[in-house]
N, C-alpha and C positions, 0 to 999 in steps of 0.2 A: 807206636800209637795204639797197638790192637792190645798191647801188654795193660798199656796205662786205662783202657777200658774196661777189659776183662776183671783187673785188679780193683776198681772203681766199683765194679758191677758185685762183686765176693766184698765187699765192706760192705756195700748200702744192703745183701741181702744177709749179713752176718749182725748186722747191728739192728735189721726189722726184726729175725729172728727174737733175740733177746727183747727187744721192746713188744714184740708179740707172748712174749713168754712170762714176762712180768705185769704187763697189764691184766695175763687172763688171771693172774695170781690175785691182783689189787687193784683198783680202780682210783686208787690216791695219783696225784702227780709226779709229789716227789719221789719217791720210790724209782718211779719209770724215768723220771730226768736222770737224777742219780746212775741210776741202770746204763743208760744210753751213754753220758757222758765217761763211765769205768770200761767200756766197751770202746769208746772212739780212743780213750787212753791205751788202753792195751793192745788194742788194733794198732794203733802208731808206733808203738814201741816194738811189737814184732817185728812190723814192717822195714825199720829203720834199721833192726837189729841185723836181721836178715841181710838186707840191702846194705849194711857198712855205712848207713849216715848216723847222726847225730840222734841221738833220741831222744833228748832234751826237748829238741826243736821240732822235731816230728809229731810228739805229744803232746806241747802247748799248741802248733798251727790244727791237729786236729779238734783238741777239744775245744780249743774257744772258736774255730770256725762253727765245728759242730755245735756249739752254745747260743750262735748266732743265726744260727738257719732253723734250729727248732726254735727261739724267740720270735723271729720274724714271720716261719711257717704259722704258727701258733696267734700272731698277730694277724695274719691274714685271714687267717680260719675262723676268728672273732670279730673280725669285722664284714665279714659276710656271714656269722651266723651258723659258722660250719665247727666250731669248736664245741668238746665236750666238758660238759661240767657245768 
């Protein structure tokens, strides 16, 4: 369990990195969705690689999860007024 945190913990701060590093570049959206999503891909496919699973499967569960949490995050943040743009 402490692994699956840890590991948890080094993706969410490897993938703000890059989304912090492309926003201070541009202020556009897509750039930065782009960004995050080649990030949750590559991130999966290390991981998987590393780990001896399927990579296939590691790469679509992160990116369209990750596709879905920044849609819904993003919906939330505009419906109280907290989104930019």
């Amino acid at each position: 369990m402490r692994a699956a945190v840890l590991g948890a913990n080094d993706g969410i701060v490897s993938v703000a990195g890059i989304v912090i590093g492309v926003a201070g570049a541009t202020s556009a959206r897509g750039p930065i969705f782009a960004a995050v999503l080649i990030a949750l891909g590559l991130t999966g496919a290390l991981s998987a690689r590393l780990g001896g699973s399927n990579v296939r499967r590691a790469v679509l569960r992160l990116v369209i999860g990750g596709a879905l949490g920044l849609a819904f995050t993003y919906g939330v943040g505009h419906l109280f007024g907290a989104a930019l743009g």
